[in-house]
Residue, then its C-alpha position, 0 to 999 in steps of 0.5 A: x360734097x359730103x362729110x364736110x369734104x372739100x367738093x372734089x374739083x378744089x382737092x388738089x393732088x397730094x404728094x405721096x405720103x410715104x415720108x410725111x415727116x419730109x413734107x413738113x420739112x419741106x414747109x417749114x424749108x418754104x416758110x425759111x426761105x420767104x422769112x430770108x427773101x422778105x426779112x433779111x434787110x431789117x432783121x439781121x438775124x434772117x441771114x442765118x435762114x441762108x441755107x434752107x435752100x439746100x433742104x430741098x436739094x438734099x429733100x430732091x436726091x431722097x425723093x428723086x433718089x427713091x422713086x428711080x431705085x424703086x424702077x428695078x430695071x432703069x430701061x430706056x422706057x422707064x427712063x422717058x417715063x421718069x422724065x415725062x413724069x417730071x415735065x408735067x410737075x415742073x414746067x406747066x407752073x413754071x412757065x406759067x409764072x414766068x410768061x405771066x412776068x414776061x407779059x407784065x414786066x415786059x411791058x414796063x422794062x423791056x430790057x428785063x427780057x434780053x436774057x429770057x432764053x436762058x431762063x427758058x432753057x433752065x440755064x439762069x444759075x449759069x448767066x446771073x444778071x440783073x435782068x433777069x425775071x425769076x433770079x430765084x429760080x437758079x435752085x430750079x435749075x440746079x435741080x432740073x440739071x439733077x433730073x436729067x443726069x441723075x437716072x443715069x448715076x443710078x444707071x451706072x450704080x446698078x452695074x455695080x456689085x455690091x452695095x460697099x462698091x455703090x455706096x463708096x461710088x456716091x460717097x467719092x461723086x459726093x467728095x468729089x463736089x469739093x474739088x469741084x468748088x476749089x477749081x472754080x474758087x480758084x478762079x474768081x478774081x480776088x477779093x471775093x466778096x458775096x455778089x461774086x460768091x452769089x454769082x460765080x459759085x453759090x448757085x452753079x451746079x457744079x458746086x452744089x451737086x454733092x447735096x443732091x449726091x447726099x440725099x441719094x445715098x440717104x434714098x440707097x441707105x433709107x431703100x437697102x437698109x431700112x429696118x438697120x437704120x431703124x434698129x441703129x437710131x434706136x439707142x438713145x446713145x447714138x440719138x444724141x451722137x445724132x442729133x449733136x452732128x445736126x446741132x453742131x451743122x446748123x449752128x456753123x451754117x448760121x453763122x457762116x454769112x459772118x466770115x464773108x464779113x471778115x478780111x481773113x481770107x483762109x475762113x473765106x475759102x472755107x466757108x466758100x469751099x465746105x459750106x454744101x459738105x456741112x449742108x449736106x451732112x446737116x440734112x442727109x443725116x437729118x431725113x435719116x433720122x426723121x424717116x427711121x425714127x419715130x417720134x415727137x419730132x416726126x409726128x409734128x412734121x408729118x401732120x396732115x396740114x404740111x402735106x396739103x402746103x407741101x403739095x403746092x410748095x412748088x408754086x408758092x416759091x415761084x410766085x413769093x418774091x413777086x407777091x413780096x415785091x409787088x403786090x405787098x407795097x400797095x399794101x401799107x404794112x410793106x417795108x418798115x411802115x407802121x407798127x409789125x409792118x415787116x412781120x405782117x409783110x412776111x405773114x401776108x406774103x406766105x398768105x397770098x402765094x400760098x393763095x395763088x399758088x392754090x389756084x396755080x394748083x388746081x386750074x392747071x397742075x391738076x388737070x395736067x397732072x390727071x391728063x399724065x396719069x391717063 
């Protein structure tokens, strides 16, 4: 150790920092999603943090997106290499934490891992039980279901001509998410009330794939178009169109959670139906925004201190339920108990799974991640 730098063995290994206002998008989505899971029951307002799950769908199609258009031949090689890549940052903590869960859980309730197999083979969005050890981790699968189709949309789009015919291609894959919703709306038994939204549209791939669409064709605009985006975001006219399109999404998407405490059934189906169009205008022209534009804004979220937690989000949102549900009540600040008991649970919930998923980090991702390099 030198210069006060941390001893090389405890560095974890950054995300590449070529966006760094997305990877404070990224933490402040991780912290949104932990206040949602650990507050909602005693802060209604909490509801209104519902979506920020859908940052990292649309943050993955960007992401994702761009790593695959910068292959300029997308062969069969370059393909295995984009999935050999991706085993080794998801699976390791993944199974970690749900072998660890397994093991303790397991012994206490062993009717909790009946169903284990389809959170193993990543299919837990499509078999929503009770049972199930890591419900949470239905976004994973959503985007694991990404990883494995999404070299081929960019296969196919390479076949592709021009860059009108490729954008208008995502732009009717991403339309056609809608349709997509309505057959399968069409098809939950009436009345919907939210455990069947929660269970039979919410988090099935199928319904939500037009927000991984919508942050491909912010990666395609962001790779092809860079300095015209820059150039188009400069006026202070369509800064403000732009950031009335944001404000107007975030507000409707806050108080969505209302209409499904209505009777009128016609706000239901829309709420049902359009909630991932309005997510996934509100944050792809959110990233275009942020990575074409300079200012405050930007520099806040790309300070260097979201990087580091935004390199080990990843495990933090594995571990933060079971952190809240079972390490948080042996503390006596859990629940509603004393003064600040929820806001110190939420504070000591981030503070604990960002420590554990430190650990997680560094004794196994990192010697995995090095070993893929090699």
């Amino acid at each position: 150790m030198t210069n006060g730098q941390m001893p090389k063995f405890f560095a974890p290994i950054l995300l590449n920092n070529r966006f760094p206002a997305l990877h404070g998008l990224r933490v402040l989505a991780m912290l949104a999603i932990i206040f949602f899971h650990t507050v909602r029951f005693h802060w209604r307002v909490a509801y209104g943090a519902w979506f920020a799950m859908d940052a990292f769908f649309v943050l993955s199609g960007f992401l994702i997106g761009h790593i695959l258009l910068h292959a300029a031949n997308l062969s069969g090689r370059s393909v295995a290499r984009f999935y050999w890549r991706r085993a080794f940052r998801i699976f390791p903590a993944y199974y970690f934490v749900l072998g660890g869960a397994a093991l303790v859980i397991g012994r206490v309730a062993p009717d909790r891992l009946s169903d284990i197999w389809g959170e193993l083979l990543f299919l837990t969005n499509y078999r929503m039980t009770d049972r199930h050890l890591m419900n949470w981790a239905w976004s994973l699968c959503v985007e694991e279901h990404f990883y494995v189709l999404c070299p081929f949309v960019l296969v196919l789009l390479k076949k592709v001509e021009s860059h009108q015919y490729r954008l208008g291609l995502l732009f009717l894959l991403w339309l056609s998410a809608i349709v997509a919703r309505i057959a399968t709306f069409r098809a939950i038994a009436p009345p919907l009330d939210v455990i069947k939204f929660d269970h039979e549209l919410y988090v099935l791939t199928h319904c939500r794939y037009d927000e991984l669409v919508a942050g491909i064709m912010a990666a395609y605009l962001n790779y092809n178009f860079s300095a015209r985006l820059v150039r188009f975001f400069a006026p202070r006219k369509v800064q403000w169109m732009a950031l009335g399109v944001i404000s107007l999404c975030a507000v409707t998407l806050f108080f969505l959670p209302i209409v499904f405490t209505t009777d009128n059934p016609q706000l239901i189906f829309a709420a049902a139906i359009f909630f991932p169009t309005v997510a996934s205008i509100f944050y792809g022209v959110g990233i275009l925004y942020l990575v074409s534009r300079e200012g405050p804004t930007s520099r806040f979220l790309g300070h260097p201190s979201f990087l580091l937690i935004a390199s080990i989000s990843y495990p933090v949102y594995l571990v933060h339920l079971y952190v809240y549900e079972h390490l948080i009540p042996r503390l006596h600040f859990a629940g509603t108990a004393g003064p600040f008991g929820v806001e110190l649970g939420f504070l000591f919930t981030v503070i604990i799974s960002v420590t554990i998923a430190y650990g997680i980090h560094i004794f196994l991702e990192k010697p995995l991640l090095n070993f893929r390099d090699r």
